[in-house]
Biopython code that builds the backbone (N, CA, C, O; Angstrom):
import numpy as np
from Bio.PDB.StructureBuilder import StructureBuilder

atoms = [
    (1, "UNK", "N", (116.879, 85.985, 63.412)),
    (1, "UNK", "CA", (116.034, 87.108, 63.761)),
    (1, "UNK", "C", (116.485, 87.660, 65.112)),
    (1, "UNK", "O", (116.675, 87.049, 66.163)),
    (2, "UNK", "N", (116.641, 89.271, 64.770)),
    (2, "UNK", "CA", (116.936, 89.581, 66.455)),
    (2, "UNK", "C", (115.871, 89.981, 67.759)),
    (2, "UNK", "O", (114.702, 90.346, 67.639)),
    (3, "UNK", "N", (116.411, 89.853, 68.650)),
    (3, "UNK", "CA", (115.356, 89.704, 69.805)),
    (3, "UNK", "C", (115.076, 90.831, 69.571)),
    (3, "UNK", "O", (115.799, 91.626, 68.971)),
    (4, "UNK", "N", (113.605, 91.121, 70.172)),
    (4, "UNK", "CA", (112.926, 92.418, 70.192)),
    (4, "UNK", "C", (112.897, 93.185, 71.527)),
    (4, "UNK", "O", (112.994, 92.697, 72.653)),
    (5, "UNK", "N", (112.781, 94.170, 71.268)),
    (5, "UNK", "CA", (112.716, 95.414, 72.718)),
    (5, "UNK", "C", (111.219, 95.307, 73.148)),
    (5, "UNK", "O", (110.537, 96.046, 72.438)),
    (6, "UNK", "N", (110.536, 94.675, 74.013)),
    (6, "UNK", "CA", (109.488, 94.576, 75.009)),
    (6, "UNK", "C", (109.989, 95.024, 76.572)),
    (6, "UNK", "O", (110.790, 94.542, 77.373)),
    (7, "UNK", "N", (109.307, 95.916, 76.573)),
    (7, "UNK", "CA", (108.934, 96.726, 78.322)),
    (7, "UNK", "C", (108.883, 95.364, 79.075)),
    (7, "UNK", "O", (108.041, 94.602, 78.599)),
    (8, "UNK", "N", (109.454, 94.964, 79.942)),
    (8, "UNK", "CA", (109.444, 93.623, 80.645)),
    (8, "UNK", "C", (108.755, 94.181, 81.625)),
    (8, "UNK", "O", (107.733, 93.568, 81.932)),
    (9, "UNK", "N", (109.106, 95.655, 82.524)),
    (9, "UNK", "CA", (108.543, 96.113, 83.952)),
    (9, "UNK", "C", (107.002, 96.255, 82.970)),
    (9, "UNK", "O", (105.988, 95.698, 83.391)),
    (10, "UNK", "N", (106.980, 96.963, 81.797)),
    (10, "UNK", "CA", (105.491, 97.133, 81.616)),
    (10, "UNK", "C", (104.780, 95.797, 81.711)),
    (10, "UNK", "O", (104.038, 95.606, 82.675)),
    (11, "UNK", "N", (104.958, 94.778, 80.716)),
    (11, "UNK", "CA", (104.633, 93.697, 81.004)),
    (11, "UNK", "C", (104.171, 93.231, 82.425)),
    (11, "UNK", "O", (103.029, 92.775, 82.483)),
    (12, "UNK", "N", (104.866, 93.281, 83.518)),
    (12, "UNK", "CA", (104.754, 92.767, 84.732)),
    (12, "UNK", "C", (103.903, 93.780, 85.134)),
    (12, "UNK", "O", (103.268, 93.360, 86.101)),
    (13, "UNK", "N", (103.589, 94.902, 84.859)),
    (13, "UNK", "CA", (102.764, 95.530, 85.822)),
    (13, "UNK", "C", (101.000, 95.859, 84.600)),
    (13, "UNK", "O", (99.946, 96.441, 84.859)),
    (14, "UNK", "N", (101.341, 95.366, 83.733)),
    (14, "UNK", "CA", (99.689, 95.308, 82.936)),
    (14, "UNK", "C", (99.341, 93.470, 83.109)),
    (14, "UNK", "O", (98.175, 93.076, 83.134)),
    (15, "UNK", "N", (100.421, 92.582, 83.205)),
    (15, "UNK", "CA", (100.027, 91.146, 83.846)),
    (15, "UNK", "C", (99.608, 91.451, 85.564)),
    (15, "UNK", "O", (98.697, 90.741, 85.991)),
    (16, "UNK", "N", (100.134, 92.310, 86.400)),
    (16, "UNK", "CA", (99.302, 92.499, 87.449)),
    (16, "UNK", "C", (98.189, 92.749, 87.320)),
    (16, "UNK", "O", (97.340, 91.918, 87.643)),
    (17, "UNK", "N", (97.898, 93.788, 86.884)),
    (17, "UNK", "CA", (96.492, 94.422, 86.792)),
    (17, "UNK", "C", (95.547, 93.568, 86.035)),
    (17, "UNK", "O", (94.376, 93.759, 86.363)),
    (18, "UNK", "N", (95.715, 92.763, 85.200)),
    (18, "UNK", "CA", (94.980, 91.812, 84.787)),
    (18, "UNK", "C", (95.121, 91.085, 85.389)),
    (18, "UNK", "O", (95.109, 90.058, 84.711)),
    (19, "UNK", "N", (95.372, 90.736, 86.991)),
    (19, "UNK", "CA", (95.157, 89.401, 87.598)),
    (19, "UNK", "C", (95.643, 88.208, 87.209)),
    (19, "UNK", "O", (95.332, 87.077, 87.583)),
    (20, "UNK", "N", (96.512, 88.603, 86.346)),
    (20, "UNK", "CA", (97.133, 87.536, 85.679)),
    (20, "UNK", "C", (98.621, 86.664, 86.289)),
    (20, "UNK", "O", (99.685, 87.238, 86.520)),
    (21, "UNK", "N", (98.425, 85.470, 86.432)),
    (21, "UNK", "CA", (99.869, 84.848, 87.520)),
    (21, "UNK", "C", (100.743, 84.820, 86.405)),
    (21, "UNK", "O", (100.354, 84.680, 85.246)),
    (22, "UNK", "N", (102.235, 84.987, 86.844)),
    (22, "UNK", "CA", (102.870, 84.687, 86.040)),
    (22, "UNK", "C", (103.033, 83.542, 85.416)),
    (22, "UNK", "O", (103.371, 83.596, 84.234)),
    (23, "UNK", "N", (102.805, 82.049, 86.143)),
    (23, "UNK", "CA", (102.722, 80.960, 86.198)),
    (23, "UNK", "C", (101.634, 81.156, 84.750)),
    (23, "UNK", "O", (102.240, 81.084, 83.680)),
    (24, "UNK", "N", (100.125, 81.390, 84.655)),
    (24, "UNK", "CA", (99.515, 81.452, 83.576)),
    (24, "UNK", "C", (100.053, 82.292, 82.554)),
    (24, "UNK", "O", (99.281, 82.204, 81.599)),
    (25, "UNK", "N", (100.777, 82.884, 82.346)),
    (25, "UNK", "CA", (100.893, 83.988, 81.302)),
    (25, "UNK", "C", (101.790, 83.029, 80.861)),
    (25, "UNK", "O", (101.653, 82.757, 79.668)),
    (26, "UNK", "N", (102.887, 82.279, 81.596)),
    (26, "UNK", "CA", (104.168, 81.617, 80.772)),
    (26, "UNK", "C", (102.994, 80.683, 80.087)),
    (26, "UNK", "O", (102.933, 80.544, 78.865)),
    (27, "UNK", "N", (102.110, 80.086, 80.955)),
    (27, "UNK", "CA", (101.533, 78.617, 80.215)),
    (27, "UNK", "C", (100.945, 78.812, 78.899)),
    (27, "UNK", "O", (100.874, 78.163, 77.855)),
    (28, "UNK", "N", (100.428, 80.280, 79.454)),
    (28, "UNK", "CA", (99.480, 80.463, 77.870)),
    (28, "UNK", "C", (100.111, 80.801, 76.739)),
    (28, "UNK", "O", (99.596, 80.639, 75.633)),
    (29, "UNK", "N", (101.742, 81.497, 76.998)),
    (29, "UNK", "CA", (102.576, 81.584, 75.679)),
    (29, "UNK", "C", (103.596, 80.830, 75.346)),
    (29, "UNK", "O", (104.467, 81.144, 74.535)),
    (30, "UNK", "N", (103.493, 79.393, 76.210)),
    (30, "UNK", "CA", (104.250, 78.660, 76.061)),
    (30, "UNK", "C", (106.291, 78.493, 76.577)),
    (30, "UNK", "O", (107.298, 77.881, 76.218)),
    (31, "UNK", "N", (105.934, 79.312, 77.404)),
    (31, "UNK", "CA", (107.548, 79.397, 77.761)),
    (31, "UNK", "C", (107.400, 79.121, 79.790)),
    (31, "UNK", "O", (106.533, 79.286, 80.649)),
    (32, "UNK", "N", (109.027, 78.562, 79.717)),
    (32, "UNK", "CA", (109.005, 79.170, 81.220)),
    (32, "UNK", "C", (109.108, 80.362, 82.603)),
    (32, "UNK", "O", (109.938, 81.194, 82.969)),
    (33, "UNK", "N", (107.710, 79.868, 83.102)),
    (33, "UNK", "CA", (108.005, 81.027, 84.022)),
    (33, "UNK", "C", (109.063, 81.374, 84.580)),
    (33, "UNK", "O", (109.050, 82.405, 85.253)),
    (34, "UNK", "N", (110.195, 80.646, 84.458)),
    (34, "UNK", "CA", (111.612, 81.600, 84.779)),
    (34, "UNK", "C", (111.928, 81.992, 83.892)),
    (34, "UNK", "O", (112.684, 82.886, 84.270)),
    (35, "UNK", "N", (111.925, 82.021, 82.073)),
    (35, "UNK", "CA", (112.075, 82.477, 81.560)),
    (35, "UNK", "C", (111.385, 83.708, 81.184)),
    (35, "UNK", "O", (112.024, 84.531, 80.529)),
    (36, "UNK", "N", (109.825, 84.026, 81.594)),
    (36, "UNK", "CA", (109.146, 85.130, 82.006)),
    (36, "UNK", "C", (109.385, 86.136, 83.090)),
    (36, "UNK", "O", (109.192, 87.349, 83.012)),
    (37, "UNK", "N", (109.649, 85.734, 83.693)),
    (37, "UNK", "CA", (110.775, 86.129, 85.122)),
    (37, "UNK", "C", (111.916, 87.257, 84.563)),
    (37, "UNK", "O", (112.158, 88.368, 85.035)),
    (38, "UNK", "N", (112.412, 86.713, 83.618)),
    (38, "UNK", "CA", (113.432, 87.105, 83.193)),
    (38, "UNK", "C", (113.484, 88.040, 82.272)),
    (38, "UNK", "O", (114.295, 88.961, 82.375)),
    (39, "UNK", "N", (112.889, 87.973, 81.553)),
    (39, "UNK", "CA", (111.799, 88.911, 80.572)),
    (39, "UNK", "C", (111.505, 90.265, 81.354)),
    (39, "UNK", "O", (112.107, 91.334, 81.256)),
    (40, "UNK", "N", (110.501, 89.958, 82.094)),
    (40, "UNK", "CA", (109.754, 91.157, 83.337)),
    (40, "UNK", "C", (110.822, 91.787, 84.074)),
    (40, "UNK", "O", (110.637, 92.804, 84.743)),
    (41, "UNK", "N", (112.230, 91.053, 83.937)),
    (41, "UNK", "CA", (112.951, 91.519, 85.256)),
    (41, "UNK", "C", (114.092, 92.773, 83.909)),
    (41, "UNK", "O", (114.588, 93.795, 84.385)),
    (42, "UNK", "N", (114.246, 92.534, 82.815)),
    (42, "UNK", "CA", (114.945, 92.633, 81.547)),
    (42, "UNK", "C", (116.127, 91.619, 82.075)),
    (42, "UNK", "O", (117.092, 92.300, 81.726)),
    (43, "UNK", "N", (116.578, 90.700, 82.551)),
    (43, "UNK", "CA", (117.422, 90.195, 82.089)),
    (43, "UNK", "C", (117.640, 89.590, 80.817)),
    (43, "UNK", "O", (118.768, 89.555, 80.326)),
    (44, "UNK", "N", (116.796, 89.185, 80.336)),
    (44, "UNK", "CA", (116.797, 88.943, 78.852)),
    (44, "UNK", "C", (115.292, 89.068, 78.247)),
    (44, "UNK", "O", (114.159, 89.083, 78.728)),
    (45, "UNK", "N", (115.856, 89.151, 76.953)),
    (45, "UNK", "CA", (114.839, 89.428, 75.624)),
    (45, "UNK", "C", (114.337, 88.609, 75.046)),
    (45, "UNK", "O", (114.882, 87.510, 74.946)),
    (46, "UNK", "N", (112.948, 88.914, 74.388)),
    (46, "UNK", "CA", (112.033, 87.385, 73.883)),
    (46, "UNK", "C", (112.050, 87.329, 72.705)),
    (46, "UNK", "O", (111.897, 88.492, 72.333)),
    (47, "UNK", "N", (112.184, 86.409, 71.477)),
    (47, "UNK", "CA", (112.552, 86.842, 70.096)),
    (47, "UNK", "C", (111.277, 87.362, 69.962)),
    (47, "UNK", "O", (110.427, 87.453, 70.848)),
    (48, "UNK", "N", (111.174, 87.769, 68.562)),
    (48, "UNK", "CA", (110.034, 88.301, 68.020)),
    (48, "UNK", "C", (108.900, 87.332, 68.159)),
    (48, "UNK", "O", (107.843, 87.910, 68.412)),
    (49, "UNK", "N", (108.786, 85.765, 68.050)),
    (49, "UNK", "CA", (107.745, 85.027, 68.381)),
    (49, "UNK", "C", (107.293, 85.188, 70.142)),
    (49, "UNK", "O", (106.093, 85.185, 70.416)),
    (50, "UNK", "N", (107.980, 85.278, 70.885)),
    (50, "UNK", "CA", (107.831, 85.110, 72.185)),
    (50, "UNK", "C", (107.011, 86.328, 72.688)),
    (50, "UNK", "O", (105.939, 86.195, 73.279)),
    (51, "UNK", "N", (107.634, 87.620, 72.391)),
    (51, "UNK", "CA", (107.169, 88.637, 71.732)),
    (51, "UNK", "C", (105.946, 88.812, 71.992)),
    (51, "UNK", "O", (105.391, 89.143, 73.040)),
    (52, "UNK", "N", (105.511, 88.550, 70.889)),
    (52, "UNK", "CA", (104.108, 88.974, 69.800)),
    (52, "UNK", "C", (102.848, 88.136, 70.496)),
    (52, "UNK", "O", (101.700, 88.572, 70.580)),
    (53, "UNK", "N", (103.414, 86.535, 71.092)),
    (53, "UNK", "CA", (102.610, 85.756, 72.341)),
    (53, "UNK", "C", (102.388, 86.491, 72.782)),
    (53, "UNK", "O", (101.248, 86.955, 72.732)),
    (54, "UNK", "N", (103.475, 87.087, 73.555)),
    (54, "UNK", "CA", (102.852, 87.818, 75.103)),
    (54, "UNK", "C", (101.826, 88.691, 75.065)),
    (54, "UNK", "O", (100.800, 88.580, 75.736)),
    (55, "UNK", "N", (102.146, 89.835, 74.055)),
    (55, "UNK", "CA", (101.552, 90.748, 73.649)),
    (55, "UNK", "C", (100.297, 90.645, 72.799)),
    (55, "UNK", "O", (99.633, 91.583, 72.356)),
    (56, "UNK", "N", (100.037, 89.026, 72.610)),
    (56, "UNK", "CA", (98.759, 88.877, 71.794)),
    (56, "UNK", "C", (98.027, 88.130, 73.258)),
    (56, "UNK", "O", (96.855, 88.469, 73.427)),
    (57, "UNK", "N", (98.450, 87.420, 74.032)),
    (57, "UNK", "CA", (98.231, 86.909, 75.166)),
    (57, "UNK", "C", (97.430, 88.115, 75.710)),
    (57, "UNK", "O", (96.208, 88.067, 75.569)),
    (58, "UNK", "N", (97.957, 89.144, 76.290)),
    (58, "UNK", "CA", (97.857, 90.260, 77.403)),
    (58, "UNK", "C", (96.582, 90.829, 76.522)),
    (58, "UNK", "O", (95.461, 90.759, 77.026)),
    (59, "UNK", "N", (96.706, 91.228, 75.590)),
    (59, "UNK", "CA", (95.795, 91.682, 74.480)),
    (59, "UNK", "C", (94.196, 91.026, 74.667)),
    (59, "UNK", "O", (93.310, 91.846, 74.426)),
    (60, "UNK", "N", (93.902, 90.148, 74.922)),
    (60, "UNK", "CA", (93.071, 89.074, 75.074)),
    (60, "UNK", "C", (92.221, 89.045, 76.300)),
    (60, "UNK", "O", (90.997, 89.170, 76.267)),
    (61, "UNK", "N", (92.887, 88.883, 77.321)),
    (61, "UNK", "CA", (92.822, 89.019, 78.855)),
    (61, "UNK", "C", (92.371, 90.733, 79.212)),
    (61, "UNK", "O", (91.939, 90.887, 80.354)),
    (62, "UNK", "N", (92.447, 92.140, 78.240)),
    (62, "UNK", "CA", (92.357, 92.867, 77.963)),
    (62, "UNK", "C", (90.744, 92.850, 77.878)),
    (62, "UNK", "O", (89.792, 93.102, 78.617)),
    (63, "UNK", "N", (90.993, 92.382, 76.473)),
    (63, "UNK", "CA", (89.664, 91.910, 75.664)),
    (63, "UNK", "C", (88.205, 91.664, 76.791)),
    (63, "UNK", "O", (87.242, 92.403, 76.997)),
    (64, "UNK", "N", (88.556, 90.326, 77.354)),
    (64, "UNK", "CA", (87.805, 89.624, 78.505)),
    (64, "UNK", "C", (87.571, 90.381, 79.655)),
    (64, "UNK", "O", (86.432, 90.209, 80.089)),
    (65, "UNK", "N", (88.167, 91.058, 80.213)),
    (65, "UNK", "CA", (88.398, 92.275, 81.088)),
    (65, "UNK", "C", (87.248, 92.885, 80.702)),
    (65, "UNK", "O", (86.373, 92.886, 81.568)),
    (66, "UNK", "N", (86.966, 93.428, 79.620)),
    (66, "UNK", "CA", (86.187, 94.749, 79.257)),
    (66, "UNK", "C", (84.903, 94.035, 78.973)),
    (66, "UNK", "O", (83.843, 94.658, 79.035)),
    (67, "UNK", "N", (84.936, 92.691, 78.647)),
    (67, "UNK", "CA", (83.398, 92.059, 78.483)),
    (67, "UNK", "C", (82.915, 91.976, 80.079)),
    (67, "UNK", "O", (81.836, 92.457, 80.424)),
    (68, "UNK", "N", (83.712, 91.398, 80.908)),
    (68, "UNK", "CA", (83.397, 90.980, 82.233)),
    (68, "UNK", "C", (83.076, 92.246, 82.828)),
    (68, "UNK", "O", (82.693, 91.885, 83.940)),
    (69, "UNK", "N", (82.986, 93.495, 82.805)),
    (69, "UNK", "CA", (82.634, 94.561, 83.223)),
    (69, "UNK", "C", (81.935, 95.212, 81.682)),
    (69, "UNK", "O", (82.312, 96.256, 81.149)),
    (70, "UNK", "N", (81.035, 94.456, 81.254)),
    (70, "UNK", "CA", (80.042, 94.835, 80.252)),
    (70, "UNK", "C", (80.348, 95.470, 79.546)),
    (70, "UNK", "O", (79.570, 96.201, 78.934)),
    (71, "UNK", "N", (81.602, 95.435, 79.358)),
    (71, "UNK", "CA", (81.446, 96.495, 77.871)),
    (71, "UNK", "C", (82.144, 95.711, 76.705)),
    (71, "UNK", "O", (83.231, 95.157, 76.541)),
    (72, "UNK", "N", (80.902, 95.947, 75.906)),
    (72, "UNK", "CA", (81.279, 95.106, 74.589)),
    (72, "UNK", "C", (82.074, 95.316, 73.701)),
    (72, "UNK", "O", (82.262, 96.498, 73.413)),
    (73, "UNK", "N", (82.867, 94.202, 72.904)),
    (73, "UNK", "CA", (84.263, 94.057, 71.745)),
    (73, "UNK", "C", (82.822, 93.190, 70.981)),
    (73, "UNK", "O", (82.010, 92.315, 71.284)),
    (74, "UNK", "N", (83.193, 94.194, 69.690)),
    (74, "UNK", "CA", (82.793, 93.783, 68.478)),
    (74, "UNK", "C", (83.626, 93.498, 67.105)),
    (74, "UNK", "O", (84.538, 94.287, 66.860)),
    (75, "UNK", "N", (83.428, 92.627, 66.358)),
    (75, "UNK", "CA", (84.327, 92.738, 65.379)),
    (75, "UNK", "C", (84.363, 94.067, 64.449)),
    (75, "UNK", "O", (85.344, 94.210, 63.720)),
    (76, "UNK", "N", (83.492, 94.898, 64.443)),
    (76, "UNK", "CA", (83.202, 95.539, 63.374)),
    (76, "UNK", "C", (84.186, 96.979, 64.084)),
    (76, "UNK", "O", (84.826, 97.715, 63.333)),
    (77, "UNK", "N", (84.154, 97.180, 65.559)),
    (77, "UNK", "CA", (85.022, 98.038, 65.786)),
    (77, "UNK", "C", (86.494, 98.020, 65.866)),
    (77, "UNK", "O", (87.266, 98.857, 66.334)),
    (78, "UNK", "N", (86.696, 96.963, 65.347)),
    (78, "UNK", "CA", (88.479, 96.813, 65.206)),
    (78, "UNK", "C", (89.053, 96.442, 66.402)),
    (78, "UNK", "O", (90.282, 96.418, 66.468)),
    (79, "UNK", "N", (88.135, 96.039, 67.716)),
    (79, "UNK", "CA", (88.988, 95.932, 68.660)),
    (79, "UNK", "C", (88.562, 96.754, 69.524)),
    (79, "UNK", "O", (88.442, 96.256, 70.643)),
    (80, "UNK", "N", (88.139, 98.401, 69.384)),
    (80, "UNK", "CA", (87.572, 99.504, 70.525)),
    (80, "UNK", "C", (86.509, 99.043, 71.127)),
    (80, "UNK", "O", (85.664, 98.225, 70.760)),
    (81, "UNK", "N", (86.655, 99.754, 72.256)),
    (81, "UNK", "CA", (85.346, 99.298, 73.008)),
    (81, "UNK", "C", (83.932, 99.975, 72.709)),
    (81, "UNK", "O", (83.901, 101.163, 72.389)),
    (82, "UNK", "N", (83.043, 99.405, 72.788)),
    (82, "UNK", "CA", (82.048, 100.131, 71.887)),
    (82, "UNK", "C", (80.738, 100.126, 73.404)),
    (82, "UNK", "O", (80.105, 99.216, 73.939)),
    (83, "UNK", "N", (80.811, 101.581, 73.635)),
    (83, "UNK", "CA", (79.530, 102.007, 74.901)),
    (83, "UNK", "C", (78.364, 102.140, 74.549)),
    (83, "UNK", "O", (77.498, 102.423, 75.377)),
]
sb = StructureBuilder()
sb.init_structure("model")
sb.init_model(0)
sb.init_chain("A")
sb.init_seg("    ")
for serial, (resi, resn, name, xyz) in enumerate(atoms, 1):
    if name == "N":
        sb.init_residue(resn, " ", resi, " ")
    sb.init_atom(name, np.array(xyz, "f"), 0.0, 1.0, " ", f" {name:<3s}", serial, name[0])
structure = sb.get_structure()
């Protein structure tokens, strides 16, 4: 399978804004933070599993974000935030 095209600078700058360390983002998708490093920096590419972590990772922390400032995720809205 070939590696996939992920925004590494986007990555690093929506893991800022979520307060998120890099140190946790590797832990929570299972890789090393130099290999996240590396990712964020584009020196290299994450296969499609590494991928789809991050981006289900960030997704999440998203999620929690929008509860912690009251606004509710329901299942029934697919995910939108519902005011």
């Amino acid at each position: 399978m070939d590696a996939v095209r992920l925004n590494g600078p986007k990555v690093r700058a929506i893991r800022e804004i979520l307060q998120v360390s890099r140190a946790e983002l590797a832990e929570g998708v299972n890789i090393a933070a130099s290999y996240l490093s590396h990712i964020e920096t584009g020196i290299k590419r994450p296969s499609p599993a590494v991928a789809r972590r991050i981006v289900d990772y960030l997704l999440v922390a998203v999620d929690q974000g929008l509860i912690a400032y009251g606004v509710p995720i329901t299942p029934e809205s697919d995910g939108e935030a519902v005011a």
